[in-house]
KEDREN-885351 format. One record per residue: residue in three letters; x, y, z of N, C-alpha, C, CB in turn; residue number from 1. Coordinates in Angstrom, 3 decimals, decimal comma. Glycine has a CB too. Layout:
BEGIN
R aa n_u n_v n_w ca_u ca_v ca_w c_u c_v c_w cb_u cb_v cb_w i
R ALA X Y Z X Y Z X Y Z X Y Z NUM
...
This chain:
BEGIN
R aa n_u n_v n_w ca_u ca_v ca_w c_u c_v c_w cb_u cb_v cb_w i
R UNK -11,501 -2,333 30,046 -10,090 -2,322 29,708 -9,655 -3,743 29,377 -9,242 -1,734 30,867 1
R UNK -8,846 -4,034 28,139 -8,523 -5,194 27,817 -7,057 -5,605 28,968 -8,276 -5,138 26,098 2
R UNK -7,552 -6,977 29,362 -6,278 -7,554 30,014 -5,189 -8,123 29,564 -6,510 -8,322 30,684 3
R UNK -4,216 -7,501 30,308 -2,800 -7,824 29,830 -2,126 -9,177 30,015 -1,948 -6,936 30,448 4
R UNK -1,812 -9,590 29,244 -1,180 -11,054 29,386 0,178 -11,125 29,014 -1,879 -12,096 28,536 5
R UNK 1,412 -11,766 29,651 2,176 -12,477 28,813 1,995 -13,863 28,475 3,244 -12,371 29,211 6
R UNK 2,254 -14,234 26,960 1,851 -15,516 26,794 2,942 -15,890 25,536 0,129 -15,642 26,478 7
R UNK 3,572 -15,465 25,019 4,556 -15,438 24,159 5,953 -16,409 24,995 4,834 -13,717 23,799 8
R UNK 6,520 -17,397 24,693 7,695 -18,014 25,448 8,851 -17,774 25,035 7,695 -19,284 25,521 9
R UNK 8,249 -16,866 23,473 9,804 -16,357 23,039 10,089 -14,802 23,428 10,025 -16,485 21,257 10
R UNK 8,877 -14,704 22,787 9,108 -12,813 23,021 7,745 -12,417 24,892 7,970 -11,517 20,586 11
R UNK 8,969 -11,966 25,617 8,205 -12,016 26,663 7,458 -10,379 26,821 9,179 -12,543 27,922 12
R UNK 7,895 -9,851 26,007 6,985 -8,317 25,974 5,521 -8,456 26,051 7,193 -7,439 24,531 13
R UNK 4,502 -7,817 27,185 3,182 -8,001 27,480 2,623 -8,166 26,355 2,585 -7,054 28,188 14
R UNK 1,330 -8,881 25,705 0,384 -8,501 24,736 -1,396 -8,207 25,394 0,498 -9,813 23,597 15
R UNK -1,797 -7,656 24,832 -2,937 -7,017 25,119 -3,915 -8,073 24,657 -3,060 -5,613 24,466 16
R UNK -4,700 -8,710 25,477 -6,075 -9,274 24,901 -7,397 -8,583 25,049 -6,325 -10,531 25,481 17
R UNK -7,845 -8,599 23,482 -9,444 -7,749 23,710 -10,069 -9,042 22,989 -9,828 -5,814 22,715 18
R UNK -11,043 -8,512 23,075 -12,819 -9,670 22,395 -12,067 -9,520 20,515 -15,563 -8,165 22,672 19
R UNK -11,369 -8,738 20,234 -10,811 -9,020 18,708 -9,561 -9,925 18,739 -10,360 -7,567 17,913 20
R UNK -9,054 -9,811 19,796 -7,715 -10,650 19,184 -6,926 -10,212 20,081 -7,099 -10,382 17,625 21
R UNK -5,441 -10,207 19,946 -4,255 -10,224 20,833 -3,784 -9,058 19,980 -3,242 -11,698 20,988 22
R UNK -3,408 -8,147 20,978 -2,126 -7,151 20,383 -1,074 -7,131 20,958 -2,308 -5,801 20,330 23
R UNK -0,058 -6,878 20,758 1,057 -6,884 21,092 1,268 -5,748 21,981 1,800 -6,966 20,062 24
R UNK 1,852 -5,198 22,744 2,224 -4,060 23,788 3,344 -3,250 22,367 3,265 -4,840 25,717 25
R UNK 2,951 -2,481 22,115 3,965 -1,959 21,410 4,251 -0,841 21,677 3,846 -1,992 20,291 26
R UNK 5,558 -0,602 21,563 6,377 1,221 21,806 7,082 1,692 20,648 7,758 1,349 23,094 27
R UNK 7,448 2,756 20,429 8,500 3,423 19,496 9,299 4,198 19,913 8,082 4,074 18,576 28
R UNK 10,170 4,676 20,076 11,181 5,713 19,926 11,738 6,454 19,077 11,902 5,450 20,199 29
R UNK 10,980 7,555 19,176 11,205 8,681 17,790 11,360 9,974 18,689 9,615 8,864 16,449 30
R UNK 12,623 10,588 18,431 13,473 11,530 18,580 13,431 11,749 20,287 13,059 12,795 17,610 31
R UNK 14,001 10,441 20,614 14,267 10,262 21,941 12,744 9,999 23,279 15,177 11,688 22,170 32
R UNK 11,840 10,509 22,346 10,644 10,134 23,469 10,262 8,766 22,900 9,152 11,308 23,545 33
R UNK 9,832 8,153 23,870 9,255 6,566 24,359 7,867 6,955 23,912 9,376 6,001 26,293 34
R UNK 7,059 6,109 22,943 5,796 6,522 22,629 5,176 4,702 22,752 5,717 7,536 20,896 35
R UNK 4,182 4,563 22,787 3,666 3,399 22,959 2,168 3,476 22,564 3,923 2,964 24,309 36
R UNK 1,593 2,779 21,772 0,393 2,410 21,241 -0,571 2,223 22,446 0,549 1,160 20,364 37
R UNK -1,717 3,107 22,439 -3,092 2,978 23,454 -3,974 1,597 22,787 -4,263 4,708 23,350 38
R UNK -3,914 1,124 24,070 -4,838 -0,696 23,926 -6,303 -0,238 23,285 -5,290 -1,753 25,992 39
R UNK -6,637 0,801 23,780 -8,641 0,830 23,588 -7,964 1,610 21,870 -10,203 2,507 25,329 40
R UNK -7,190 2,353 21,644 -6,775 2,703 20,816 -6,887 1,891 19,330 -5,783 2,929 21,323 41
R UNK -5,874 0,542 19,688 -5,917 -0,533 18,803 -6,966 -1,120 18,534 -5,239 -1,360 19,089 42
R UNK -7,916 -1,957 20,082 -8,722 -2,207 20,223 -10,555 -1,561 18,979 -8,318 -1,964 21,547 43
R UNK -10,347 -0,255 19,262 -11,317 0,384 18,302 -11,178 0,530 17,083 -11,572 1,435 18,549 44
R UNK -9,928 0,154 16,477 -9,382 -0,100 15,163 -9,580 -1,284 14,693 -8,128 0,095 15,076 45
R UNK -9,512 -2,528 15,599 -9,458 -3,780 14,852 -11,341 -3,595 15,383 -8,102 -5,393 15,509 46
R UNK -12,142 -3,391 15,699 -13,801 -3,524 15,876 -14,085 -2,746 14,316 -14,631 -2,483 17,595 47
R UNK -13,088 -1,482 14,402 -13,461 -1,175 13,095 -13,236 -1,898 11,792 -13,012 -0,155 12,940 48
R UNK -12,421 -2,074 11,556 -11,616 -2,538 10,635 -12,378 -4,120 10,114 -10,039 -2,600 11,341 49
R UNK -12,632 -4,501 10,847 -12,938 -6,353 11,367 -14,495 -5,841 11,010 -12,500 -7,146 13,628 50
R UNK -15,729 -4,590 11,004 -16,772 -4,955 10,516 -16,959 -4,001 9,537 -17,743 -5,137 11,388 51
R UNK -15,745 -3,835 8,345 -15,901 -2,752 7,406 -16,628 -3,435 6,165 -14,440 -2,054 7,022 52
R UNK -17,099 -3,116 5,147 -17,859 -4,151 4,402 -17,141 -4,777 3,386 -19,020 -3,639 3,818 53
R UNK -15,751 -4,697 3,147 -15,223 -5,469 2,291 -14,240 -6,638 3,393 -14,376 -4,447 1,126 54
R UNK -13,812 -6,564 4,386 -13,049 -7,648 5,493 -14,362 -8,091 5,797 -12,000 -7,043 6,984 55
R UNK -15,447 -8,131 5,605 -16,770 -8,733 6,038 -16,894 -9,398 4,335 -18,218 -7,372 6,736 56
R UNK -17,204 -8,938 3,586 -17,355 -9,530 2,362 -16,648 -10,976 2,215 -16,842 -8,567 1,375 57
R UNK -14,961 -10,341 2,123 -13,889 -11,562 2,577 -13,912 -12,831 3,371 -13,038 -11,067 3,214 58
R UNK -14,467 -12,261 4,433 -14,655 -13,134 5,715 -13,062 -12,989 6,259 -15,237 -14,956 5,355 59
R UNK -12,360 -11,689 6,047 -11,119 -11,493 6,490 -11,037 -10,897 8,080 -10,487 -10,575 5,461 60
R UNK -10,372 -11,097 8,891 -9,768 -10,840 9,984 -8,780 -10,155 10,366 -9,581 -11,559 10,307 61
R UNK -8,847 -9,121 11,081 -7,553 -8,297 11,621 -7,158 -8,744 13,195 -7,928 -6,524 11,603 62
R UNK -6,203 -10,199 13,128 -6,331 -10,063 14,463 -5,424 -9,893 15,569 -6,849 -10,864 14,709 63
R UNK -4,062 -8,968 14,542 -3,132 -8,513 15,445 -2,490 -7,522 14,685 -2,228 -9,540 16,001 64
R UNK -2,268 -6,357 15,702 -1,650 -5,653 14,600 -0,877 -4,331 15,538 -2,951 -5,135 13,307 65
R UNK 0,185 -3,901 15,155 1,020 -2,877 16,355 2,116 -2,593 15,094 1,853 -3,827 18,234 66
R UNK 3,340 -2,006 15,893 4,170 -1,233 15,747 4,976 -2,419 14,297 4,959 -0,786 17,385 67
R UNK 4,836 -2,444 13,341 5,475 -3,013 12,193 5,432 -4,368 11,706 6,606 -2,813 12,323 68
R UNK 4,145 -4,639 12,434 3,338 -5,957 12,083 2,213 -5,817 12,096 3,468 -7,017 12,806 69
R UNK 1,261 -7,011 11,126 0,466 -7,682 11,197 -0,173 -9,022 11,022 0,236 -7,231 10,960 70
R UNK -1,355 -9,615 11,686 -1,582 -10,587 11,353 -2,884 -11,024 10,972 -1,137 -11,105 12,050 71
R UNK -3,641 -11,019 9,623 -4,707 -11,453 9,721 -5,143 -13,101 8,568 -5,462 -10,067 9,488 72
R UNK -6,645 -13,394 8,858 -6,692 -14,490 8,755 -7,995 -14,309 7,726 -6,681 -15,261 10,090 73
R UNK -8,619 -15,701 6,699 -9,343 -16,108 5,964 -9,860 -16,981 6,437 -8,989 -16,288 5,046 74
R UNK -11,033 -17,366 6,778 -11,734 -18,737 6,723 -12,099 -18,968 5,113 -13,213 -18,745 7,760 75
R UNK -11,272 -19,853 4,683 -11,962 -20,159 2,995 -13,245 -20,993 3,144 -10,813 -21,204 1,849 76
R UNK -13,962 -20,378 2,479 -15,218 -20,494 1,960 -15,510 -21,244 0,536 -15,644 -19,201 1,906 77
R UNK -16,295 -21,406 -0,083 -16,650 -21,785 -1,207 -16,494 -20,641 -2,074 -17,876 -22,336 -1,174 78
R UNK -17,014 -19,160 -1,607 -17,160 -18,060 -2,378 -15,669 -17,416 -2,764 -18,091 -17,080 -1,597 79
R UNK -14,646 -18,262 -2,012 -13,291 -17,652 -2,123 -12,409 -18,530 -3,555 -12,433 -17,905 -0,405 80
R UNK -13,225 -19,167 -4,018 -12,899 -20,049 -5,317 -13,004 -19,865 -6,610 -13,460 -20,975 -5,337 81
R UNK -11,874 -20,078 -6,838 -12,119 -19,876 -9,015 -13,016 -20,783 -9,185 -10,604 -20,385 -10,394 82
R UNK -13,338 -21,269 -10,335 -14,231 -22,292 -11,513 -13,222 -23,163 -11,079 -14,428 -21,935 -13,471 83
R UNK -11,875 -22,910 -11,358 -11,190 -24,476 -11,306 -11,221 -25,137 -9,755 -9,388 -24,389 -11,823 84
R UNK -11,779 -24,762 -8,895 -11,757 -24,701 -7,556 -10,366 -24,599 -6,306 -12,462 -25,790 -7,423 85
R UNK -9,734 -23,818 -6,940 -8,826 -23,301 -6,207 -9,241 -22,186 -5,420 -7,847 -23,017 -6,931 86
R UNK -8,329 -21,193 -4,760 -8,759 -20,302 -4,073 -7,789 -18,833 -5,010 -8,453 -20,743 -2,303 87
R UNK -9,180 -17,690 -5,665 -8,899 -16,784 -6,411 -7,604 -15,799 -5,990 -10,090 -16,170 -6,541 88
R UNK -6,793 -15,563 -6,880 -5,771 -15,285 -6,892 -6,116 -13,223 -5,945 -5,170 -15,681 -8,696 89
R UNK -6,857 -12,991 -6,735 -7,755 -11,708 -6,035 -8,004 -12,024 -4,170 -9,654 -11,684 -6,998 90
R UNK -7,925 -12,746 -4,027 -8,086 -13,078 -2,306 -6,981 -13,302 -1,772 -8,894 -14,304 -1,853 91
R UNK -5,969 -13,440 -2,371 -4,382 -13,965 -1,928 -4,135 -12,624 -2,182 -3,344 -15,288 -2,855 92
R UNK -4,459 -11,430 -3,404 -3,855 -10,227 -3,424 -4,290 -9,299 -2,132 -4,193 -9,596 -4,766 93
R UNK -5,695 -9,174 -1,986 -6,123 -8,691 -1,056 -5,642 -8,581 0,296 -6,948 -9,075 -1,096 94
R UNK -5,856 -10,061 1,078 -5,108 -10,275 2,316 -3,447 -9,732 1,919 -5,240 -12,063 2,791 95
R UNK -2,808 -9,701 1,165 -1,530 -9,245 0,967 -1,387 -7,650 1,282 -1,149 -9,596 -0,467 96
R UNK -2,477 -7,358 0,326 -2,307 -5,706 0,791 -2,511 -5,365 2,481 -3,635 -4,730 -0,089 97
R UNK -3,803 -6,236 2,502 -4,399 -5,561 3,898 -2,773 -6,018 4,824 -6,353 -6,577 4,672 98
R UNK -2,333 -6,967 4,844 -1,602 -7,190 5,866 -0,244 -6,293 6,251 -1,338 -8,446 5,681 99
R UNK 0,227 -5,865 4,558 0,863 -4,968 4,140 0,553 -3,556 4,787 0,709 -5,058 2,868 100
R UNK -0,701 -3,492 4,404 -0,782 -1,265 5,044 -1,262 -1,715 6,324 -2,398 0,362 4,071 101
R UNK -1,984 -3,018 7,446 -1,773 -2,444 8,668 -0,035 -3,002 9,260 -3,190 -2,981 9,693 102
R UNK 0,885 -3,511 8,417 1,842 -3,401 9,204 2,506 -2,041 9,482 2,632 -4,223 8,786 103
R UNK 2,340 -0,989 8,648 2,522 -0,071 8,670 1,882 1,288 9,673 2,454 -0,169 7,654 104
R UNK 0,309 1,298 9,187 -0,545 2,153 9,539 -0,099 2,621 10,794 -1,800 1,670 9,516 105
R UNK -0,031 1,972 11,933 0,238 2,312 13,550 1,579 3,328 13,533 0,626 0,689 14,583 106
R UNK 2,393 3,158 13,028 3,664 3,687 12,702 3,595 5,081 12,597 4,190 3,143 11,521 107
R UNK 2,156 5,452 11,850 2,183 6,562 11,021 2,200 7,689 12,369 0,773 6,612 9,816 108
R UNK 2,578 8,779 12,502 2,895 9,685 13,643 0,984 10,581 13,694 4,677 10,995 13,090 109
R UNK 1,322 11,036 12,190 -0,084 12,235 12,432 -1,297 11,001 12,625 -0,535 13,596 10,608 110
R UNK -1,904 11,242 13,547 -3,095 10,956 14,065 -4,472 10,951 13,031 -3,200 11,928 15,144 111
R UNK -4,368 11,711 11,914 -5,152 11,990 11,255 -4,497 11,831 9,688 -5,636 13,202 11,761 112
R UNK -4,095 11,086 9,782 -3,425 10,302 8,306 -3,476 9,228 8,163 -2,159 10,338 7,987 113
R UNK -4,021 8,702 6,721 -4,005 7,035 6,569 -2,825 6,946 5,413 -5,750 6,230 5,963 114
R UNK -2,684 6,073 4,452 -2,116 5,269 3,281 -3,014 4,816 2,489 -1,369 4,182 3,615 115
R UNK -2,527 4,817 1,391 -3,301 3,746 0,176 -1,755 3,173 -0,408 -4,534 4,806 -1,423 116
R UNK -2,838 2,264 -1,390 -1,184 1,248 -1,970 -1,240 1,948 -3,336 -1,259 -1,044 -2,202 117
R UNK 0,176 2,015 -3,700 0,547 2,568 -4,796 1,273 1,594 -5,963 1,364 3,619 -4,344 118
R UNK 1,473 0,423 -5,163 2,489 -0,515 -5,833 2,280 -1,865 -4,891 4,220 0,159 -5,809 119
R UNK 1,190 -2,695 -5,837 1,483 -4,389 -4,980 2,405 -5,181 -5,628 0,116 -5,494 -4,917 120
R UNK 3,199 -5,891 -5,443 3,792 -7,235 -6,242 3,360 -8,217 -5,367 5,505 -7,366 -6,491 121
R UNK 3,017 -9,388 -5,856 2,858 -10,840 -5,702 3,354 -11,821 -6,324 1,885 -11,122 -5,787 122
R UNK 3,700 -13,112 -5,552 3,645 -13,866 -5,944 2,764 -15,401 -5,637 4,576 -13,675 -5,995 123
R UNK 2,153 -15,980 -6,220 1,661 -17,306 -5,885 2,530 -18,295 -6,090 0,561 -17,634 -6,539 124
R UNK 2,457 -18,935 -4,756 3,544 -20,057 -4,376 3,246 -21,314 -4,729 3,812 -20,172 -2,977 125
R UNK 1,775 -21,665 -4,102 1,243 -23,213 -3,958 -0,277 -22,704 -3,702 2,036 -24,320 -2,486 126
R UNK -1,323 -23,405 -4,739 -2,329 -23,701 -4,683 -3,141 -23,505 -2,872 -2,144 -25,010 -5,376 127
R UNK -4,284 -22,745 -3,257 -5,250 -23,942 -2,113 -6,999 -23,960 -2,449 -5,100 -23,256 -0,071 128
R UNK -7,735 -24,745 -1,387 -8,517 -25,210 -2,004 -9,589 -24,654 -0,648 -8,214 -26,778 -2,543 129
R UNK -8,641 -24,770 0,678 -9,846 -25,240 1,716 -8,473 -24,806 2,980 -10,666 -27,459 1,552 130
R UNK -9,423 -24,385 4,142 -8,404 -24,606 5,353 -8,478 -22,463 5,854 -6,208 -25,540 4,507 131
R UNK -7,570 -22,380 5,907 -7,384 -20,596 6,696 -5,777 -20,086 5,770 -6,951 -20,697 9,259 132
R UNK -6,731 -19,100 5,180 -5,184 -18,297 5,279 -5,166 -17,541 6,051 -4,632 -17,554 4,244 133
R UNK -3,307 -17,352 6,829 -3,168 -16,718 7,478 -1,900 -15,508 6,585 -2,987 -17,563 8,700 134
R UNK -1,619 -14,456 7,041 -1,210 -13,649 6,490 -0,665 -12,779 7,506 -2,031 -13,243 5,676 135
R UNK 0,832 -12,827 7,563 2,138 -12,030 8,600 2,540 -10,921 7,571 3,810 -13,203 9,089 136
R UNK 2,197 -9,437 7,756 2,530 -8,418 7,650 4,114 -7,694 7,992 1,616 -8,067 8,204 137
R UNK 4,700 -7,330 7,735 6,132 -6,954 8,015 6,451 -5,533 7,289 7,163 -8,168 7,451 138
R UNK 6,426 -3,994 8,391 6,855 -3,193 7,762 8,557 -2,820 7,409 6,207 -2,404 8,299 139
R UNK 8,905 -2,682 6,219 10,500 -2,823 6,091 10,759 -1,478 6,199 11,175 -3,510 4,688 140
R UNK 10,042 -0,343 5,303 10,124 1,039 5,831 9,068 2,006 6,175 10,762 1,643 5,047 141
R UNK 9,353 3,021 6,825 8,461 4,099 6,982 9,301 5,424 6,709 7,793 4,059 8,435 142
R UNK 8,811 6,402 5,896 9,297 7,501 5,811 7,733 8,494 6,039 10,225 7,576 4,357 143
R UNK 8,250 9,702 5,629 6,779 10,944 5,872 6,210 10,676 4,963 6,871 12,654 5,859 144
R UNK 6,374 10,506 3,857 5,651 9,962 2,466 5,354 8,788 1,923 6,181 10,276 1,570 145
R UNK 6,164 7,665 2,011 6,212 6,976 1,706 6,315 5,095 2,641 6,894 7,646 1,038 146
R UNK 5,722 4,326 2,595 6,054 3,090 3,537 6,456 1,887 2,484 4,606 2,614 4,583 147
R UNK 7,101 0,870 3,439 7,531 -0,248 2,095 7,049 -1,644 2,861 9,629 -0,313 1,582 148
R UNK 6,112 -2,483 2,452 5,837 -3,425 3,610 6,391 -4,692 2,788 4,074 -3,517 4,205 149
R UNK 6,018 -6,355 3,143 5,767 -7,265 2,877 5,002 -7,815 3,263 6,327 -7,659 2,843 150
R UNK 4,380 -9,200 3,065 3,249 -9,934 3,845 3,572 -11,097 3,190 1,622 -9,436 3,737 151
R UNK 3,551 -12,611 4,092 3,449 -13,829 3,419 2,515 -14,487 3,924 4,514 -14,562 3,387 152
R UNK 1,767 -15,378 3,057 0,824 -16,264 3,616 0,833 -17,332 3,475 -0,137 -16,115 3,419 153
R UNK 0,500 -18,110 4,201 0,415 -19,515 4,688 -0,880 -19,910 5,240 1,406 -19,758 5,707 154
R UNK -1,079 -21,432 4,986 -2,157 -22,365 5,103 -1,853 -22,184 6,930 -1,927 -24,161 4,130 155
R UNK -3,064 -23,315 7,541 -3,089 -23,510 8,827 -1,852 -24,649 9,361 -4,565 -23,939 9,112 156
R UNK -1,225 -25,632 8,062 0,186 -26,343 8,592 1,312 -25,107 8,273 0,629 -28,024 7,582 157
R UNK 1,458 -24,108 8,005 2,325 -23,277 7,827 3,482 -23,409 6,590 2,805 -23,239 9,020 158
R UNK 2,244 -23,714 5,383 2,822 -24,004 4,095 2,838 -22,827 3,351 2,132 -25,043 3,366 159
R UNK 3,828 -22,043 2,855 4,129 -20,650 1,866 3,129 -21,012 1,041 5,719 -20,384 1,002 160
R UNK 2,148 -19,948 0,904 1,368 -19,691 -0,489 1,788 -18,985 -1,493 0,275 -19,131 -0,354 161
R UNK 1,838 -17,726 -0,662 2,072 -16,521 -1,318 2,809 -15,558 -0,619 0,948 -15,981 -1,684 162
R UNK 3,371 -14,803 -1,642 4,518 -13,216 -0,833 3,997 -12,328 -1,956 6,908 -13,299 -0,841 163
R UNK 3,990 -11,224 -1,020 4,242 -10,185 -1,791 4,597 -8,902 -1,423 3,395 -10,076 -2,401 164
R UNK 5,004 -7,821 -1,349 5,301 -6,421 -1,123 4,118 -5,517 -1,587 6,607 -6,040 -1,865 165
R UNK 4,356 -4,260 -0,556 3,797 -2,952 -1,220 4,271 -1,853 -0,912 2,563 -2,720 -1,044 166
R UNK 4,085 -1,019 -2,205 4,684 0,984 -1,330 3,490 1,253 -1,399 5,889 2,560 -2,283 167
R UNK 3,255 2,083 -0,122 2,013 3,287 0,245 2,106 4,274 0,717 1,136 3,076 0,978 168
R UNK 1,172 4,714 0,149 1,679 6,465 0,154 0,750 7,076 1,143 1,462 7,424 -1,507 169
R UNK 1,774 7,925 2,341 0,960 8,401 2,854 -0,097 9,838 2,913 1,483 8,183 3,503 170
R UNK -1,137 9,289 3,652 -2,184 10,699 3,022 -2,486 11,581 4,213 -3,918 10,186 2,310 171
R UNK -2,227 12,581 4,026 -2,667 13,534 5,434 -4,255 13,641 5,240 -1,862 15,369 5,484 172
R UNK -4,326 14,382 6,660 -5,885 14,581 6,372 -6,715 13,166 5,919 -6,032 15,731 5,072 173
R UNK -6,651 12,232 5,938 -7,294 10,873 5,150 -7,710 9,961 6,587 -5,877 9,864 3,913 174
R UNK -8,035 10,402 7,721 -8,161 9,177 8,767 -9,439 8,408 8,299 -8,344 9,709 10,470 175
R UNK -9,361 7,262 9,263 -9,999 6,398 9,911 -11,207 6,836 9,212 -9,896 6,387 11,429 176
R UNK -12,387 6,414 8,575 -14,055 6,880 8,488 -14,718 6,159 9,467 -14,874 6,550 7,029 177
R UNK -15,192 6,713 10,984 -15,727 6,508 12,514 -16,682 6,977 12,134 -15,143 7,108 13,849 178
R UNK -18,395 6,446 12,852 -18,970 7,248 13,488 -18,568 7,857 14,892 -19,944 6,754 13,482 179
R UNK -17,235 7,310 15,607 -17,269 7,952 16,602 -15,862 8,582 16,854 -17,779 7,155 17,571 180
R UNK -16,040 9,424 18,501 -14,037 9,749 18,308 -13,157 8,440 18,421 -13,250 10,872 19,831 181
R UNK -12,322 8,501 17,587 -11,332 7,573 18,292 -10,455 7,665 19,570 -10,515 7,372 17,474 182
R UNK -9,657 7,088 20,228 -8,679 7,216 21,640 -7,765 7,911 20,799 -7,982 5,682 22,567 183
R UNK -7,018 8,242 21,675 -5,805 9,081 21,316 -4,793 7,646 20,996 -5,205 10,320 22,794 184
R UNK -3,929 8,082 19,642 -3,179 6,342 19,204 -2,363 6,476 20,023 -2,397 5,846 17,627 185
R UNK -1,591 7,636 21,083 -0,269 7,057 22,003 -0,782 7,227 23,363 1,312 7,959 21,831 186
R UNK -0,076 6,474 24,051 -0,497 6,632 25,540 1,003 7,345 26,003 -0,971 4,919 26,449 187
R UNK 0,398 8,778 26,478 1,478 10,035 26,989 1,851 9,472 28,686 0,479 12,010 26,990 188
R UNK 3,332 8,948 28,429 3,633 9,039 29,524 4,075 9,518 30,712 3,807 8,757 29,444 189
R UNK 3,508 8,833 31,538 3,685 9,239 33,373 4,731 9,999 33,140 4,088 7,916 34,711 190
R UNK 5,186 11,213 33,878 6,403 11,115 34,946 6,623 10,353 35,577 6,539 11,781 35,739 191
R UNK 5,750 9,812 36,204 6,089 8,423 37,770 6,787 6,747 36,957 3,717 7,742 38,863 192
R UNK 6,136 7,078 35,751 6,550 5,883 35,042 8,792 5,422 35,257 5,913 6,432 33,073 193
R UNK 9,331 5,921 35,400 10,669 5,958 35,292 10,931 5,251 36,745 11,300 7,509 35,001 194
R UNK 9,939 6,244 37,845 10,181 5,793 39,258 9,394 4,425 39,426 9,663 6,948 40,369 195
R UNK 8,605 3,532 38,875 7,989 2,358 39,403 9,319 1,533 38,295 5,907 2,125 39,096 196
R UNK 9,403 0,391 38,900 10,548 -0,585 39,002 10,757 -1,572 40,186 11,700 0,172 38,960 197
């Protein structure tokens, strides 16, 4: 079981640490029940996700991700470079999307539904050459069909590269491709939960 930490000085809500990264403790409230994201849940998502063969190709990172965020990262490489030796505009789109559909994904209710992108916009801000992109995910909507995200990225001094948006459409029937089961994504709560305080 991953251990719980607070470590945030702004936002004091628990986050979850596993061997992938930090998640956030996240909950929702949809039509009055309290629902909250399962840790081994997340946990088996970012193991997945983190050794799929194109975030491996990348050398991309999923290393936070919950209820209408995400956050992942680039180690730039040499292989992440145009001819002119900048860093390819195709790698700034990429991390955009990815950061884009997992701010969303967790959100999604059916258990057995993913997204694809239907619509990226970008923009390139400022050059880079060398260093980490990092990339903050932000879902703006969720409907049954449809999600609307953003994502901006920034160097390791926290210089704007790039923004961009996406709509994705959601797909029933389309989960996760596991060899194994996944956890159940909510953790069903206690009765007793109301009485500890």
């Amino acid at each position: 079981m991953p251990e719980r930490l607070n470590i945030d000085p702004v936002d004091s809500s628990p986050v979850i640490k596993s061997g992938e990264g930090i998640l956030r403790k996240c909950s929702i409230l949809k039509r009055g029940e309290m629902k909250e994201l399962n840790p081994a849940y997340l946990d088996h998502v970012n193991r997945l996700v983190n050794s799929s063969p194109y975030f491996q190709l990348l050398s991309m990172k999923l290393v936070e991700a919950g209820l209408g965020f995400s956050l992942l990262e680039i180690d730039l490489a040499q292989k992440h470079l145009q001819p002119f030796g900048f860093v390819h505009g195709g790698v700034f789109a990429s991390i955009i999307d990815a950061a884009s559909f997992w701010s969303i994904f967790h959100e999604i209710e059916d258990p057995n539904a993913g997204a694809t992108t239907v619509d990226l916009k970008l923009n390139y801000l400022a050059p880079a050459t060398s260093g980490k992109l990092i990339a903050n995910g932000r879902r703006i909507k969720l409907g049954k069909t449809l999600g609307y995200a953003e994502a901006s990225v920034t160097d390791q001094t926290g210089r704007l590269l790039a923004h961009g948006t996406s709509t994705l459409m959601i797909l029933p029937e389309n989960s996760l491709v596991t060899d194994s089961s996944l956890p159940s994504k909510f953790i069903t709560p206690s009765p007793f939960d109301d009485e500890i305080g």
